[in-house]
VOGU-3710 file (C-alpha; in Angstrom, 3 decimals, decimal comma):
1> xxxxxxxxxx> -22,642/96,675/-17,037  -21,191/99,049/-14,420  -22,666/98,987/-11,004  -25,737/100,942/-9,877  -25,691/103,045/-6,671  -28,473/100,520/-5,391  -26,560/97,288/-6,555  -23,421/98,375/-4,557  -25,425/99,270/-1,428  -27,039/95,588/-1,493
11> xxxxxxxxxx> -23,409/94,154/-2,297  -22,665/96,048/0,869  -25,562/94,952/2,816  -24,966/91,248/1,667  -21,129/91,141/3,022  -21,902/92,757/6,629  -24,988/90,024/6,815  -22,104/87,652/6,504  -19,835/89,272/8,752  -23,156/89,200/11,401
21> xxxxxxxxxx> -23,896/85,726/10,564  -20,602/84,401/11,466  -19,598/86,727/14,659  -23,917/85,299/16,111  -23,070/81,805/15,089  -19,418/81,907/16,788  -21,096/83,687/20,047  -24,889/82,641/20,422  -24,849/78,690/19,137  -25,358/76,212/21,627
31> xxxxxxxxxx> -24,267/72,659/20,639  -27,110/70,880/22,043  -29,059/67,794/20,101  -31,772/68,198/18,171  -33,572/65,337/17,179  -32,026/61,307/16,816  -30,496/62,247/13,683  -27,967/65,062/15,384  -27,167/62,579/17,561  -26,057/59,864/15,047
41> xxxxxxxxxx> -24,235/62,425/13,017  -22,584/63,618/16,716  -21,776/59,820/17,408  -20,267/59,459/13,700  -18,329/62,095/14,017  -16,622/61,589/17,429  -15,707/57,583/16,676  -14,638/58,404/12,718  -12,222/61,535/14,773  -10,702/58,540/17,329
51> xxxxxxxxxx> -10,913/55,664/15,118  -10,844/56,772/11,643  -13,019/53,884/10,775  -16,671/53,899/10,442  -17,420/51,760/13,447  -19,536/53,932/16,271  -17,958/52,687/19,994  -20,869/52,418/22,456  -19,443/49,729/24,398  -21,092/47,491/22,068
61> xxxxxxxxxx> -18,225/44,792/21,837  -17,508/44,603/25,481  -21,130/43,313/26,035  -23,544/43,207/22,877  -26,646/44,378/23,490  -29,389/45,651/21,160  -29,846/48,128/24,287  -26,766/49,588/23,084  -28,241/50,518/19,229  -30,443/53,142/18,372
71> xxxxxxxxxx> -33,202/53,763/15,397  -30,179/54,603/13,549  -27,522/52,994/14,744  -27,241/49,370/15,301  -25,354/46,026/15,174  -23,983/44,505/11,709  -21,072/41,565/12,006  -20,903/42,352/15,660  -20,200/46,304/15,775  -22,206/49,321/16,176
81> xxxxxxxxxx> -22,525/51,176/12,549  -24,937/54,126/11,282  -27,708/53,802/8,743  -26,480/57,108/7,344  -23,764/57,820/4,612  -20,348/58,318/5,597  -18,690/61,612/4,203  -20,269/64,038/6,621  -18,245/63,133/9,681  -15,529/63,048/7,689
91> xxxxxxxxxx> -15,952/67,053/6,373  -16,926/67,510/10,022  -13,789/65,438/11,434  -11,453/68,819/11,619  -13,905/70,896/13,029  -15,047/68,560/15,565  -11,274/67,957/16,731  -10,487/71,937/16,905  -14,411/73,094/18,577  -16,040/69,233/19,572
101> xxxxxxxxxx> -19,602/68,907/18,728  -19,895/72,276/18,083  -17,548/71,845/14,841  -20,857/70,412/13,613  -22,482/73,568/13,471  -19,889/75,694/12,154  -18,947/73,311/8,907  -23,042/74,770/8,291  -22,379/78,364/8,937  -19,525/77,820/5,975
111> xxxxxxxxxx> -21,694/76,149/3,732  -24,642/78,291/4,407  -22,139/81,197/3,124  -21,594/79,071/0,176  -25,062/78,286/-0,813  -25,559/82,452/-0,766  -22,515/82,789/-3,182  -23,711/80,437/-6,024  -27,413/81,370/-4,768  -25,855/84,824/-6,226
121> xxxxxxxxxx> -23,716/83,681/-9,329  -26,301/80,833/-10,827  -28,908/83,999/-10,671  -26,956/86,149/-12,396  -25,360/84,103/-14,585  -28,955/82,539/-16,152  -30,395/86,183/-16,089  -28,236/88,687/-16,163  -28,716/91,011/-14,003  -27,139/91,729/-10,685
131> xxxxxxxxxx> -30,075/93,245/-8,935  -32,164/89,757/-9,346  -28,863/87,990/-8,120  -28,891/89,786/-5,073  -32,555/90,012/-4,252  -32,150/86,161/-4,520  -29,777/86,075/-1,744  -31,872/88,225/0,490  -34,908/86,358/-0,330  -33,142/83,304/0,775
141> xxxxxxxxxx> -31,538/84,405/3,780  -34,786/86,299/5,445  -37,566/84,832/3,617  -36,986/81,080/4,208  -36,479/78,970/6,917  -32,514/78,183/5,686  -31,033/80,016/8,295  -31,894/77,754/11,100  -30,470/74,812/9,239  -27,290/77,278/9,131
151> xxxxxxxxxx> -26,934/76,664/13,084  -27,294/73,209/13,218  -25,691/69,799/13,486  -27,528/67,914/11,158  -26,009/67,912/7,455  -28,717/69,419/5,276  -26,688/73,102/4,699  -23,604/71,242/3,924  -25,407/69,038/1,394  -27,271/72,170/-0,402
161> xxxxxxxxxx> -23,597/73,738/-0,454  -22,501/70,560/-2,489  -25,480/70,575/-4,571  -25,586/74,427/-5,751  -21,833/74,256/-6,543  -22,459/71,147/-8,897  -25,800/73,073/-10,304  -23,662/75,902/-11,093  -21,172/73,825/-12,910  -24,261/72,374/-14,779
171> xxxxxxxxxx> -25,234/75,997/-15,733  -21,615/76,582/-16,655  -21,831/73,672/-18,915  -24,857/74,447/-20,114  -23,847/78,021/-21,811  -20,009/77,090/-22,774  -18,770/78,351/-25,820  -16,855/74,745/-26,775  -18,358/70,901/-26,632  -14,780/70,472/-24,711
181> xxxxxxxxxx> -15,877/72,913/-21,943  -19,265/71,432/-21,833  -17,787/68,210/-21,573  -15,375/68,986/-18,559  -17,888/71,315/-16,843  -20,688/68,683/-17,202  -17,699/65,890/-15,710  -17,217/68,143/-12,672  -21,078/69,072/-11,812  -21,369/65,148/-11,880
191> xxxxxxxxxx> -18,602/64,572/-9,920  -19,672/66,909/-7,171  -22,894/65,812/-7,232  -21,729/62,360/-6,317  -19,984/62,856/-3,352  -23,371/65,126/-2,566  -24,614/61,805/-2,236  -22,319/60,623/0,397  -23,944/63,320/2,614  -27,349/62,516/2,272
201> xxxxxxxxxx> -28,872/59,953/-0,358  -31,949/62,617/-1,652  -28,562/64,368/-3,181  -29,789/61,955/-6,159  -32,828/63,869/-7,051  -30,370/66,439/-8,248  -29,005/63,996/-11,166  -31,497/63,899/-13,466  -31,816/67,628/-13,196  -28,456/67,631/-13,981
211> xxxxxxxxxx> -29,181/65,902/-17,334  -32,664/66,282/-18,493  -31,819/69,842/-19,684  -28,978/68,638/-22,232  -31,425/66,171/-23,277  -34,166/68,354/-24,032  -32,170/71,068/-25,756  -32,785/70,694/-29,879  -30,400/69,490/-31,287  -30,364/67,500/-27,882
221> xxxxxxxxxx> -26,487/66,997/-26,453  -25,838/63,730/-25,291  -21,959/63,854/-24,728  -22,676/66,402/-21,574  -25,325/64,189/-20,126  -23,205/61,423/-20,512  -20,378/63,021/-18,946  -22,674/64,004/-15,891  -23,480/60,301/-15,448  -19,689/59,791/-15,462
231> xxxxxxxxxx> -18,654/61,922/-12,999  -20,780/61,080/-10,369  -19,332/57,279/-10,361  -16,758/57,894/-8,224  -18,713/59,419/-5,480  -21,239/56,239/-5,963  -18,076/53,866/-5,359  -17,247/55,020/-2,736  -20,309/55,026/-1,541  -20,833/51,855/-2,523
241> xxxxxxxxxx> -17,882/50,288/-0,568  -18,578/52,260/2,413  -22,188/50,711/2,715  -20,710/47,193/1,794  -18,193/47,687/4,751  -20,310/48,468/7,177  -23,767/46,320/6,036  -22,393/43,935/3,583  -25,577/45,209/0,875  -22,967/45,982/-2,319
251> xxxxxxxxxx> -25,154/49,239/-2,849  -24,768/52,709/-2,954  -28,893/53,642/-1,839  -28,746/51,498/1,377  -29,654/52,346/4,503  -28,292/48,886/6,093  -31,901/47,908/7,514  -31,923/44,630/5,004  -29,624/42,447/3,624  -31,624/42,020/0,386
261> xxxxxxxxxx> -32,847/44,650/-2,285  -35,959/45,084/-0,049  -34,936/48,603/0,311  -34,957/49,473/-3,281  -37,927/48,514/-3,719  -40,279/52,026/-2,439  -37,874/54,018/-4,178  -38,403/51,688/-7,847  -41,497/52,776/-8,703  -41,056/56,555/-8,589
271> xxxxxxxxxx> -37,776/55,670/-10,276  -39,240/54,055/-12,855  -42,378/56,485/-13,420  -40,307/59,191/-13,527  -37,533/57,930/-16,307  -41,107/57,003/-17,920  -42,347/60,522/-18,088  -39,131/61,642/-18,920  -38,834/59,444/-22,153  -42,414/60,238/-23,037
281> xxxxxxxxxx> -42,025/63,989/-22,669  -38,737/63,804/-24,667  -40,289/62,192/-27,455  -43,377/64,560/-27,718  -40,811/67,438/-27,774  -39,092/66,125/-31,187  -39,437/68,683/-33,944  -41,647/65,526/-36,056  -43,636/64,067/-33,276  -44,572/67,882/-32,597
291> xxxxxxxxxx> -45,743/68,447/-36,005  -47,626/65,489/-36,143  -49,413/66,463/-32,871  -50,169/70,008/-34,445  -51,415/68,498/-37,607  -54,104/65,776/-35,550  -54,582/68,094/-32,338  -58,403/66,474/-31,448  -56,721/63,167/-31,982  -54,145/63,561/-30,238
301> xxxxxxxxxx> -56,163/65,474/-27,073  -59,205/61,742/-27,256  -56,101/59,623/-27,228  -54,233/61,556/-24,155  -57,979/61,401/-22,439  -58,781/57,701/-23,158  -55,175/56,981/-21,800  -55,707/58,766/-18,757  -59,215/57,049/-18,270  -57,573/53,728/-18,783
311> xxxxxxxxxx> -55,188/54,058/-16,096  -57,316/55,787/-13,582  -59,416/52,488/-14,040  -56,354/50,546/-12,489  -56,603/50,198/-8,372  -53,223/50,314/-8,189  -52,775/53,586/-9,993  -55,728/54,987/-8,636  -54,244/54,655/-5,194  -50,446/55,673/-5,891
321> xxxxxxxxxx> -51,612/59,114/-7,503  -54,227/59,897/-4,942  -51,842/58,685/-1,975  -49,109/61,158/-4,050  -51,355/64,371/-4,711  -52,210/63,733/-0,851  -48,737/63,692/-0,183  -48,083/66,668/-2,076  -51,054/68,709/-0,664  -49,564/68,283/2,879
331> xxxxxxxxxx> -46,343/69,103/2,379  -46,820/72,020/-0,081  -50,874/73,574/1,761  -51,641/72,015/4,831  -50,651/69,302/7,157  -53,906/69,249/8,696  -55,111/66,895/6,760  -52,868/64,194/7,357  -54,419/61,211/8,892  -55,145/61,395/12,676
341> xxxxxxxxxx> -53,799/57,877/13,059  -50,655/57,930/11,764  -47,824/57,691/15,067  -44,918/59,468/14,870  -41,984/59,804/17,374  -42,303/63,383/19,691  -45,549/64,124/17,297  -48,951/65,170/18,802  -52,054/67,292/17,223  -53,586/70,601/17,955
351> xxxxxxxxxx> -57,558/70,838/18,555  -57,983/71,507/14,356  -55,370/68,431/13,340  -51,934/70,898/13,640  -48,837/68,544/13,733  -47,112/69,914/17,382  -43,925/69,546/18,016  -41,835/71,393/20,722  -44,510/72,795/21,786  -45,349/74,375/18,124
361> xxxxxxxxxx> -46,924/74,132/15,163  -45,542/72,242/11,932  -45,998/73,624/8,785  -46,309/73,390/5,078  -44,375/75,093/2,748  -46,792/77,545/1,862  -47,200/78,305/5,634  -44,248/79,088/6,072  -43,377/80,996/2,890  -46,740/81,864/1,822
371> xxxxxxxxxx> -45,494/84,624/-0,799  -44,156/81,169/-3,245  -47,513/81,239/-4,870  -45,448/83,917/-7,086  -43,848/81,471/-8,706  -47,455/80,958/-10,674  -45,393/83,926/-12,613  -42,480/81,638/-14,072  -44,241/78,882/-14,748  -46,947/80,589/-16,651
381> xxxxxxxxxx> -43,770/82,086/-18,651  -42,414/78,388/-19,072  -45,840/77,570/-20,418  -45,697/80,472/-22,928  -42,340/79,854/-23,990  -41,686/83,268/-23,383  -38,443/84,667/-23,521  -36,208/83,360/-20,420  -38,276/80,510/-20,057  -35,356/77,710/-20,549
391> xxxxxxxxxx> -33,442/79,623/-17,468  -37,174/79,114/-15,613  -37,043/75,647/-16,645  -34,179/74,796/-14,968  -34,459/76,524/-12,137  -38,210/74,336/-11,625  -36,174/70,932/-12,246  -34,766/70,963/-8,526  -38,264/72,266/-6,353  -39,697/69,334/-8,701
401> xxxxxxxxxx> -37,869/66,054/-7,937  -37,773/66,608/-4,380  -41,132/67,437/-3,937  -42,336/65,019/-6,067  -40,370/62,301/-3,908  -41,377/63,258/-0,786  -44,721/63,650/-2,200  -44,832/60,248/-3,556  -43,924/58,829/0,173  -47,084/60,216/2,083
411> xxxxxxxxxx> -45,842/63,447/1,945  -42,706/62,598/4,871  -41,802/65,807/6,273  -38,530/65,270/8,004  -40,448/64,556/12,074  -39,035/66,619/14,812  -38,424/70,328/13,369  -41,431/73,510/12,602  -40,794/73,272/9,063  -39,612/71,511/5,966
421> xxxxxxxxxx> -36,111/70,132/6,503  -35,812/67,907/3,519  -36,748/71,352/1,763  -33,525/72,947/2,305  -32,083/71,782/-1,305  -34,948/73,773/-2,961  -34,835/77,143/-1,032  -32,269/78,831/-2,852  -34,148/77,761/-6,590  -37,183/78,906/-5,087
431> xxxxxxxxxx> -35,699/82,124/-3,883  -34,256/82,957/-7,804  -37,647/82,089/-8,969  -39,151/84,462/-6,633  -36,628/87,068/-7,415  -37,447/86,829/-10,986  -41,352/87,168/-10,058  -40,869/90,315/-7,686  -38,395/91,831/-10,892  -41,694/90,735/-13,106
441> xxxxxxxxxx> -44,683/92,251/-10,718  -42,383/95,555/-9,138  -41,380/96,609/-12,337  -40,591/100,815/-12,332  -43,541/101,050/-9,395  -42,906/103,409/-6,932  -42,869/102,160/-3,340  -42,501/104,944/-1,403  -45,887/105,838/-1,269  -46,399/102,659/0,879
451> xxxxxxxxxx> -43,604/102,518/3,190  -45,203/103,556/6,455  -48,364/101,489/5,668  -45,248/98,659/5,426  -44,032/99,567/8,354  -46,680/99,734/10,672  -47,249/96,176/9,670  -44,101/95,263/10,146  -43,856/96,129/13,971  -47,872/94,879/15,047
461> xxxxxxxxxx> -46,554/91,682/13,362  -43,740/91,542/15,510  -46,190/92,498/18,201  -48,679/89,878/17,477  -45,926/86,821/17,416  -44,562/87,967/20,100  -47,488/88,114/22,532  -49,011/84,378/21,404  -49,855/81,944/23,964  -51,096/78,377/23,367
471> xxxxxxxxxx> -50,735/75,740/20,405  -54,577/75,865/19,851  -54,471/79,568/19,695  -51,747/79,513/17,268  -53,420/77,686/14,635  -55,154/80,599/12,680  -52,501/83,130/12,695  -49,830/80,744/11,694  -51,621/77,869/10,159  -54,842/79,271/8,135
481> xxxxxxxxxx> -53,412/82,971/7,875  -50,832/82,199/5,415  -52,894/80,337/3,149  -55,350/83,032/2,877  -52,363/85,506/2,318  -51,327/82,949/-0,657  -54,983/82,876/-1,909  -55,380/86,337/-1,836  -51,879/86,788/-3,916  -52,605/83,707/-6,540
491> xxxxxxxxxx> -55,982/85,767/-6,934  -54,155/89,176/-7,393  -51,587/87,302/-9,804  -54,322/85,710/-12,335  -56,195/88,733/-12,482  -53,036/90,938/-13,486  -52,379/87,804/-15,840  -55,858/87,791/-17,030  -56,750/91,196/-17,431  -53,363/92,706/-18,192
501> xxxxxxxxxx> -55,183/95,888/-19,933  -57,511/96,210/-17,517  -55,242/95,987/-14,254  -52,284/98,313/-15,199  -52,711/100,226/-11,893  -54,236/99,008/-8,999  -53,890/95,058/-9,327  -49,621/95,396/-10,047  -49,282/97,729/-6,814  -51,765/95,912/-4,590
511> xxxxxxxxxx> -50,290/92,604/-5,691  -46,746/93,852/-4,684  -47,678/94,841/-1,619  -49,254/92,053/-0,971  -45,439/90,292/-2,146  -43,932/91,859/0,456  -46,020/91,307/3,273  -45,756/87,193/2,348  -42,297/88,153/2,567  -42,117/89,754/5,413
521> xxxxxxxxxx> -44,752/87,235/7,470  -42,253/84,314/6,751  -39,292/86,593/7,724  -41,396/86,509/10,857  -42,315/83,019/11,083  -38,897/81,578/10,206  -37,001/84,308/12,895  -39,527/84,727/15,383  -41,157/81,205/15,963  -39,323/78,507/14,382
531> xxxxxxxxxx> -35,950/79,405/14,949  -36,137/79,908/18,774  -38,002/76,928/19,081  -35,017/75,131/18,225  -32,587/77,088/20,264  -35,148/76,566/23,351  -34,972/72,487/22,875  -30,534/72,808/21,802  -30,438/74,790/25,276  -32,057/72,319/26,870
541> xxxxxxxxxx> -30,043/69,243/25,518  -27,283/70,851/26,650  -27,668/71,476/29,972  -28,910/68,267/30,761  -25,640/66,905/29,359  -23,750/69,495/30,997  -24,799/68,948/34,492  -25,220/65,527/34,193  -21,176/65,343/33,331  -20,374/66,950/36,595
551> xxxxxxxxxx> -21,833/63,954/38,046  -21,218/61,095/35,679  -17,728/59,375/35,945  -15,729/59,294/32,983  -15,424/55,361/32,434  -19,467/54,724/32,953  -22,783/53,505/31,477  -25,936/55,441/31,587  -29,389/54,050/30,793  -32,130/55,855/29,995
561> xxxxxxxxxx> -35,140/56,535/27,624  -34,981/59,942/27,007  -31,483/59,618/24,779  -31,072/62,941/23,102  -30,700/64,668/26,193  -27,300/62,589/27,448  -25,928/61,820/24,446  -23,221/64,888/25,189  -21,886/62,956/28,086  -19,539/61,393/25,052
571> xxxxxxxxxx> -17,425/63,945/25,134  -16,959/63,399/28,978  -15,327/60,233/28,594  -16,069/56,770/27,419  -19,848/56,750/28,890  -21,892/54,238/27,175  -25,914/55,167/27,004  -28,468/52,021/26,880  -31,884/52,676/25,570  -33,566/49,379/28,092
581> xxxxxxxxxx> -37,003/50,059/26,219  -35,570/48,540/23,169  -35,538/44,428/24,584  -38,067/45,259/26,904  -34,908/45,266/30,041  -34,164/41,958/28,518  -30,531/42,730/28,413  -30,509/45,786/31,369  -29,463/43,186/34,396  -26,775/41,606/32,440
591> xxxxxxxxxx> -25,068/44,969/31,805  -25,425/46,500/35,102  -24,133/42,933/36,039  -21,198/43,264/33,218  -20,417/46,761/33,895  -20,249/46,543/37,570  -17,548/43,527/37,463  -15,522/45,559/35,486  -15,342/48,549/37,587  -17,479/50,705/35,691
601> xxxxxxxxxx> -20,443/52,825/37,222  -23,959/52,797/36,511  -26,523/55,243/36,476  -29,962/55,900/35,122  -31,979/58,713/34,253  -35,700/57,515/34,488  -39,111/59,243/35,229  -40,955/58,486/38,530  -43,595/56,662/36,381  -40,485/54,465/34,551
611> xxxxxxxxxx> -38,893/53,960/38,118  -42,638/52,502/39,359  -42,130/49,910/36,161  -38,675/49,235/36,681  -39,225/48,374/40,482  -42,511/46,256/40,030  -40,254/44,035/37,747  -38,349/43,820/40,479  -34,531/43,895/38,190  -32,886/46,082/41,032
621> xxxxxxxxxx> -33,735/44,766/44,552  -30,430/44,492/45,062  -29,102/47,546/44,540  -29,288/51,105/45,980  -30,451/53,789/44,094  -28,599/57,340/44,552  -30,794/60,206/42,871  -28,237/62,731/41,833  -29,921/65,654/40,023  -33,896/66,018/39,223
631> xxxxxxxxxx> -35,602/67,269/36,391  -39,475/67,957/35,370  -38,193/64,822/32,867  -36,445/62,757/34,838  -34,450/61,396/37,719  -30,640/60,902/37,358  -29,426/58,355/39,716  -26,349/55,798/40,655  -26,878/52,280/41,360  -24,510/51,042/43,930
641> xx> -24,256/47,260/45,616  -26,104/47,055/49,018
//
C-alpha cells in the first residue's frame, strides 16, 4: 500500500528523533557509574581491552586479598573474575578503546536505534499496517522508561537489541512460504538468541517464546522448534566454556558463587512448572482432547476445580503461588507492599512504604506506564480468538516469561534505579500491544475537538513535576496517581467491552482521552523524574573520580567504602580500590604494609564517622594522614610514614 501523507510525516518525525538522539547522547552523556553492576561491566571491559582474557586486574595477584573483590567480582584459582557473562565487554571492547568508559554508553545508543527498527518491522510485519508500526516506535521511545537505559553503561539495551533481532527472525520463520526458509530462519533466531545469552542470562526467557508458537500451531511444526533449540547451542558453548574458565562450574547458567549445582536449583522449579504448563496446555489444545472437553464440559470444569483444591491443600504450593502472585503484584501495581524488613543495598522507605532510592521513588510498572492496562484489549481478543489474535499471542509470550520469573523470585526489581530495569526486554512488545489497542479504541474519532483540553494538561503536568519537593510528598502524585489513572481506564475499557451498543459515543472518546493522558503522564515520569535522577547520581560519580585523579598517583591503591564513586580512577593508571569493610580491616594493614614496600601510594576516602572506627582500632598510629579533597561523603586522604 502506498504511503499516506500522515505515515510519511511520522517516518519523518521517527528519523530526526534519531538524528536528536544521537547528536544529545554524543554531547550531554556523562560516563559516570551507576550502580555495582556499571562498575563490573566498566572493570570487564577495561582488563578484556588490555588483556584480552577474562581475568579483571585489581592488584589481586600482587597481594590477595578478599578486600580486593567486590559483590560481583571476586577470587576463583587465585585471580579476580566477574559473576557476569562475558560477551558484553567484548561488543564494548572497540568502543571503549576509541571513547574509554564512555564507549559503554554509546554501544546502547546503537542498539537502542536497533530495538526501534525491528520495534517497527516485527509490528508491521504481524499486522500490516505501517501506521501501528510507527505508533509502536513512538510509544516506545516517549512512553516507557527505555530511553534512559539508552544512556547507560549497563548492558540491558544491547541485550533487547539481540533479542528483537532474533524475535524478528522467529516472526520471519513463522510466516515463510517454504519448510526450508522456516528451517533456516528458525536456525538463525536461535542462534542469535544464544549469544543474547552471553549478555545477560534472563536472555533465556526468550527461548521458549521462540518455540512454543511452532508448537502450538495445528498441524504443530516441530522441525522449526527444533531448529531454534539448535541454533542457540553455540552461543550456550561458549558460554559454557567461558564460565568453566573462569569458575570451573561446566555450566552455561552460572553465576560462579558455587562450585556445585546449588545455583540451579531456584531457577528448577519455575523451569520445571513452566515446561509443565506448557505440556498440559499443548495437550488440551489437540483437535481430540478439545472435543472431548466440549462433549463433557461440567466434567471437565469439577475435575479442573478438584485439581486446583488438591494442590492448594499442599503447604508447599500454597506458599510458592502466594509468594509468586505477591511477587507479581509488586512489580506489575505497587511496591508498597513489599515487606518492611527486607534490606537492600542504597534502599530506604517513604512514610507510606515507597522504595527510595536517589532520593526518589521506585516504581511498578503500572506506575510508571499506567496507560498498559490497555492491553486488557488484546488479550480479551486472544481470549475470543478473534481475528489477529495468533499475532497477539505472540507478542504476550515475551511480557509473560519475564514477568513471570521475576515474579516467581519475590518480585526482584533490579535495586538501585526508579523503575523496572529487568523490564527493558518487554517494552518494545508492550509498546506493539499498546499500539494495536490505541488503533482498536481511536478508531475514525476525531481528536481535534480535544486538543487544547490536551494541552493544557500537558504543560500544568510539566508544571506540577517540576515544582515537587520531598519523597513523602511525592508519593500520591507519582505513586497512587497512576494507579487510579489505570483504574479509571480498565473501568472505561470493560464498559466499552461490556456495553459495546450502549457506549458508541461517550465511553470510546473519554476512554481515549484518558489513553493519552496515561501516555503522556509516563512521558512525564520517565523524562522528567527518572531520567534526571540518574544523570544527577552519573554526574556525581564522575566528578568524584575526576578530581580525585588530579590527586591520585598513577601506580596507587585507594581504599574506601563508598566504591562506585572511584572506580573511574582506572582509567588514571593502575590504581587498585580495596573495599576494607569486606574482612572487617583484616587484610587493610598488610596492604598498606605491601603497597608501601613496593613504592606504591596509599590513600583512603573515608567518612569522619569511618575515620573515628578506623582510629579507635588503632591500624594507623603510625602513619600520617594527608586529607586531600572533602566531600559531604567523604574525606580523601594520603597515608605517608611518620
Amino acid at each position: 500500500m502506498p504511503m499516506t501523507s500522515t505515515e510519511k510525516f511520522k517516518i519523518k518525525l521517527l528519523f530526526l528523533i534519531g538524528v536528536a538522539h544521537i547528536l544529545i547522547s554524543v554531547f550531554t552523556i556523562v560516563p559516570g557509574n551507576m550502580s555495582i553492576d556499571e562498575v563490573t561491566y566498566h572493570r570487564m571491559t577495561k582488563s578484556f581491552s588490555e588483556s584480552g582474557g577474562l581475568e579483571i586486574w585489581n592488584g589481586y595477584r600482587e597481594c590477595p586479598s578478599p578486600e580486593l573483590e567486590t559483590r560481583f567480582i571476586f577470587a576463583r584459582n587465585g585471580r579476580l573474575v566477574s559473576q557476569y557473562p562475558y560477551l558484553f565487554p567484548v561488543l564494548s571492547t572497540p568502543f571503549y578503546r576509541i571513547w574509554g568508559y564512555r564507549g559503554l554508553f554509546f554501544i546502547n545508543v546503537i542498539a537502542f536505534a536497533g530495538i526501534v527498527f525491528f520495534c517497527y518491522v516485527i509490528a508491521k510485519k504481524l499486522f500490516q499496517n505501517r501506521n501501528l508500526a510507527l505508533n509502536s516506535c513512538f510509544i516506545l521511545i516517549f512512553a516507557t522508561f527505555s530511553w534512559e537505559y539508552s544512556q547507560a553503561a549497563w548492558p540491558h539495551a544491547t541485550t533487547t537489541f539481540f533479542l528483537m533481532a532474533s524475535f524478528y527472525l522467529f516472526v520471519c520463520s513463522f510466516y515463510a512460504k517454504t519448510g526450508r526458509a522456516a528451517f533456516l530462519l528458525a536456525l538463525a533466531s536461535g542462534f542469535i538468541t544464544g549469544f543474547a545469552m552471553g549478555i545477560r542470562l534472563d536472555s533465556i526467557f526468550v527461548l521458549p517464546c521462540l518455540i512454543i508458537p511452532f508448537l502450538f500451531l495445528k498441524p504443530y511444526r516441530p522441525l522449526p522448534a527444533l531448529a531454534t533449540c539448535i541454533g542457540a547451542l553455540p552461543g550456550l558453548v561458549i558460554l559454557t566454556a567461558t564460565n568453566y574458565a573462569k569458575f570451573g562450574v561446566l555450566s552455561p547458567f552460572s553465576y560462579g558463587r558455587s562450585i556445585e549445582a546449588s545455583e540451579l536449583k531456584r531457577y528448577l522449579p519455575f523451569a520445571v512448572l513452566g515446561i509443565l504448563t506448557m505440556i498440559i496446555l499443548w495437550v488440551l489444545t489437540r483437535r481430540p482432547v478439545i472435543s472431548i472437553l466440549c462433549r463433557y464440559k461440567r466434567t471437565a470444569i469439577i475435575t479442573i476445580i478438584l485439581l486446583v483444591g488438591v494442590l492448594a491443600m499442599i503447604p508447599q504450593v500454597r506458599s510458592t503461588v502466594g509468594n509468586s502472585l505477591n511477587g507479581a503484584y509488586q512489580l506489575i501495581v505497587d511496591f508498597r507492599v513489599r515487606d518492611l524488613d527486607i534490606k537492600e543495598g542504597g534502599l530506604s522507605r517513604s512514610e507510606g512504604g515507597g522504595m527510595v532510592y536517589i532520593n526518589g521513588l521506585k516504581k511498578s510498572l503500572l506506575q510508571s506506564c499506567p496507560y498498559l492496562v490497555v492491553l486488557l484489549l488484546p488479550f480479551l481478543k486472544i481470549i475470543r480468538n478473534d481475528k489477529e489474535s495468533v499475532q497477539l499471542t505472540i507478542l504476550f509470550l515475551v511480557p509473560m516469561a519475564f514477568t513471570g520469573f521475576y515474579s516467581y523470585h519475590n518480585g526482584w526489581h533490579g535495586g538501585w534505579c526508579m523503575n523496572l530495569r529487568y523490564f527493558i526486554p518487554i517494552l518494545p512488545f508492550t509498546s506493539m500491544l499498546s499500539a494495536y489497542a490505541w488503533r482498536e479504541i481511536s478508531g475514525n474519532i476525531n481528536l481535534n475537538w480535544g486538543r487544547m483540553c490536551l494541552l493544557t494538561s500537558f504543560v500544568f503536568a510539566i508544571l506540577f513535576l517540576t515544582t515537587l519537593n520531598g519523597v513523602n510528598a511525592q508519593e500520591f502524585p507519582f505513586l497512587t496517581l497512576p494507579l487510579l489513572l489505570a483504574l479509571l481506564l480498565t473501568i472505561l475499557l470493560l464498559t466499552r467491552e461490556t456495553f459495546a451498543k450502549l457506549s458508541r459515543y461517550l465511553f470510546p472518546r473519554t476512554a481515549v482521552v484518558i489513553f493519552f493522558v496515561a501516555i503522556v503522564w509516563s512521558s512525564l515520569v520517565a523524562f522528567l523524574y527518572d531520567y534526571p535522577r540518574a544523570c544527577l547520581l552519573r554526574h556525581y560519580t564522575f566528578n568524584v573520580a575526576k578530581n580525585a585523579a588530579k590527586v591520585v598517583s598513577v601506580n596507587s591503591i585507594l581504599f574506601t567504602f563508598a566504591y562506585e564513586p572511584f572506580v573511574g580512577l582506572i582509567e588514571r593508571g593502575r590504581i587498585r580500590i580495596a573495599i576494607p569493610a569486606i574482612d572487617d580491616f583484616h587484610d587493610f594493614p598488610g596492604l598498606i604494609k605491601y603497597h608501601f614496600q613496593n613504592g606504591h601510594s596509599v590513600y583512603t576516602a573515608f567518612t569522619p564517622l569511618e575515620w573515628e572506627d578506623i582510629k579507635k582500632r588503632g591500624m594507623i598510629d603510625q602513619f600520617k594522614i594527608i586529607p586531600i579533597e572533602f566531600d559531604d561523603n567523604y574525606i580523601l586522604s594520603e597515608l605517608v610514614m611518620k
